[in-house]
N, C-alpha and C positions, 0 to 999 in steps of 0.2 A: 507582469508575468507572475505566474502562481507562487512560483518559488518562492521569490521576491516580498512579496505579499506574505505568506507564509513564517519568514525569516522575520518580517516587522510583528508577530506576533510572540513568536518564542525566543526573540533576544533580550526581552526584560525579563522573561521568567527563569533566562539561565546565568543573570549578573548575580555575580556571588556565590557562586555553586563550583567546585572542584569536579575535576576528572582525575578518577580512579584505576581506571581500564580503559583501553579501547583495542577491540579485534576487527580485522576485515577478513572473515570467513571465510571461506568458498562458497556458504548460500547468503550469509547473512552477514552484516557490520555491525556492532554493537558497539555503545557507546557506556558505560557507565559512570554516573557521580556519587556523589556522598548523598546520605539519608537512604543507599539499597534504590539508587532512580538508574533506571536504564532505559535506552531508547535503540530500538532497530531501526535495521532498513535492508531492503533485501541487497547483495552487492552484485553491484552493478559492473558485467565485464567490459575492459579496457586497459588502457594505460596507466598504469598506478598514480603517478602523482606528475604533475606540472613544475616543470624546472627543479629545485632543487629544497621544496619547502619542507621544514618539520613539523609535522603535524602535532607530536604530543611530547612532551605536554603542553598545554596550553586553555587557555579559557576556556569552557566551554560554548559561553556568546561568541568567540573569537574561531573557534570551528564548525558553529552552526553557517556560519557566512560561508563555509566550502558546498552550500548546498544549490548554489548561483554557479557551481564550476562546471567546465564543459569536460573534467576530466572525470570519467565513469568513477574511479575509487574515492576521489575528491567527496564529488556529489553525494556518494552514498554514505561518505563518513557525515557529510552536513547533513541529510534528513536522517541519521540515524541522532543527532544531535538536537534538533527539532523536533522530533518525537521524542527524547526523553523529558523534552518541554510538555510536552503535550501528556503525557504520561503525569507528569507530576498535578496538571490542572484537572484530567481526568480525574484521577484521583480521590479528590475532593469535592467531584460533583454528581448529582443524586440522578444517574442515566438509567432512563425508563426503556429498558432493551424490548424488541421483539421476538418471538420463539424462534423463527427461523427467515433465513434471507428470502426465501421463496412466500413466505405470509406477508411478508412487510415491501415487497415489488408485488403483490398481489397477480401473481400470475397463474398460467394452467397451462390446461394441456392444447390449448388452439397458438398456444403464444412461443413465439421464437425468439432465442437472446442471441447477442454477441459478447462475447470473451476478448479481452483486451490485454492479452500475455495468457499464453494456455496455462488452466487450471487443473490437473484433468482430477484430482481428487474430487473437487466441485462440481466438476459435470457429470461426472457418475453419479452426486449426492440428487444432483438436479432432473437426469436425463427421461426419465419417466413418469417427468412430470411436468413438461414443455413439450414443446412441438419437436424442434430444432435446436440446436447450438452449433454454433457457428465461435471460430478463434482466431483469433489472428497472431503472432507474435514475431519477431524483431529476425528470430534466425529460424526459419519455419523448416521443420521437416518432420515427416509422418509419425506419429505414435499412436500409442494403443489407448483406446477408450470406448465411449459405448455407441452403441450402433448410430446415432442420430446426433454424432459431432464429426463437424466439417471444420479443417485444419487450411487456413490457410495463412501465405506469407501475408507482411506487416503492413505493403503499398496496397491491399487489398479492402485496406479497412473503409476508406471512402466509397468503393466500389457497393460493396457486403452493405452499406447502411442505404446507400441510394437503391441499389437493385431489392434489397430482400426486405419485408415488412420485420423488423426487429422490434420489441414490444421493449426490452431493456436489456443495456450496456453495461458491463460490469467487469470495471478498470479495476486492474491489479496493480496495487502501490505503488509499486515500482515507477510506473509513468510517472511520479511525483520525481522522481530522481532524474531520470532521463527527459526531464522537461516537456514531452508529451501529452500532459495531461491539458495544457492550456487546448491543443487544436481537438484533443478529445473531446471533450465539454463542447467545444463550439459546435462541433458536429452533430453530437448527438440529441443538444439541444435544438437546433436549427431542426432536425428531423422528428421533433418530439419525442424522444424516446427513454426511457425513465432511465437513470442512472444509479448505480451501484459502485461503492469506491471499497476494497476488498483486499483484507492481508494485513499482515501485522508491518507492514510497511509505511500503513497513512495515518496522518498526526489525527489525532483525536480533537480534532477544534469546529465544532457542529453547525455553531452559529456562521461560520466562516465558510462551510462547506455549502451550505444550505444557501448563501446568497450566489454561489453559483453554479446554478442546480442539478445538484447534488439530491437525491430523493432519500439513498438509504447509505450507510456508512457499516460496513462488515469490518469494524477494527480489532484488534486487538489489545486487552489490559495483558499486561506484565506480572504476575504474582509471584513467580518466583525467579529473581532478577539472578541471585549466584548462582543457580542450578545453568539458568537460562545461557551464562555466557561460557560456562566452564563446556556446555552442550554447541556452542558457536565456533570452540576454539578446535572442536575435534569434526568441525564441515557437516552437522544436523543440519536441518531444514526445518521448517515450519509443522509438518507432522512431527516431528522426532518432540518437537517443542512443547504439541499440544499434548501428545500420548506421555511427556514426564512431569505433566502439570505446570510448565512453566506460564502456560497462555490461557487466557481465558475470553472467550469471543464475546464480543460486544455487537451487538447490530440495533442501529440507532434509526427511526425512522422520521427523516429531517422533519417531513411536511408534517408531521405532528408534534414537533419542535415548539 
């Protein structure tokens, strides 16, 4: 399982490392350690927590392991704990970004994507300049966007890649929490279809994503980690995040990794 996999990556990079803060927002969960290292994840709704555990304080390797939990606020505080892993190796390494998501899945105007959690700020950046867009997400119901996005529920998704020629898939983080992502990946590889991992929700680990295929990575670096959580604890979202400088997009193009 991805998670799982994921967790054997960013448990040695968090021995040793203090927790400072941690919020579960109403968009997002943040996690913060010492050296200003913060790690999101979008929060995932549910059941707060499972039996009677205390989450903080505590290791922070020791709360990455809630990212295996089947309980939505659990899960979200572990990959928000997992990316400040990922955050910190980011960091350090010299990422050859490309201009925009749409250059680096090389698509156009003949080509149709699917949305894997509606984006809609995205599909308006996108919408006139693909064929279609197509969405799916978890609790599906109608919203506003541009002429040429079709909104449909989440059991749709098999359907949408078998029926309709989809050129690329572009998973919003969040499947990283809600464990989804594994049957996502199968699928859309099984149908070739290029893949897109998107939001300041997925761990920045390239090499890792890239072995399974994974084509482009829309992540997010962190540069201003106290603005960022003081802006989490009052229910912002990911616009709110980029418009006061806390984020700054990354778009990583595996297959020239």
């Amino acid at each position: 399982m991805i998670s799982e996999e994921l967790l054997k990556i960013a448990k040695p990079l968090l021995y040793g490392r203090k927790v400072l803060d941690l919020v579960v927002g109403l968009r997002y969960t943040a996690l913060l350690l010492d050296e200003n290292c913060l790690g999101l994840a979008f929060t995932l709704k549910g059941p707060h927590l499972t039996g009677e555990k205390r989450i903080f304080p505590k290791n922070p390797h020791e709360i990455a392991d809630l990212i295996v939990s089947t309980s939505p606020i659990e899960a979200s505080i572990g990959l928000a704990a997992v990316n400040a892993a990922s955050q910190m190796r980011a960091s350090k390494m010299d990422l050859q970004t490309s201009e925009s998501l749409l250059d680096a899945l090389k698509l156009s105007k003949h080509d149709s994507i699917l949305m894997v959690g509606l984006m809609t700020p995205l599909a308006w950046e996108l919408h006139s300049r693909v064929c279609k867009i197509w969405a799916v997400e978890d609790t599906f119901s109608a919203k506003e966007g541009p002429p040429n996005l079709e909104v449909r529920p989440w059991w749709a998704l098999d359907i949408i890649l078998q029926r309709e020629r989809i050129s690329a898939v572009l998973v919003s983080g969040s499947a990283v929490g809600n464990k989804t992502i594994d049957r996502i990946l199968e699928i859309a590889n099984e149908k070739g279809s290029k893949v897109a991992l998107v939001g300041p929700s997925v761990p920045i680990f390239p090499r890792f994503w890239k072995t399974k295929g994974v084509d482009v990575l829309a992540a997010s670096l962190i540069i201003n980690p106290n603005l960022a959580i003081k802006l989490i604890k009052t229910g912002c979202g990911s616009r709110d995040l980029f418009r006061k400088g806390c984020l700054k997009k990354v778009i990583l193009d595996l297959k020239q990794e």
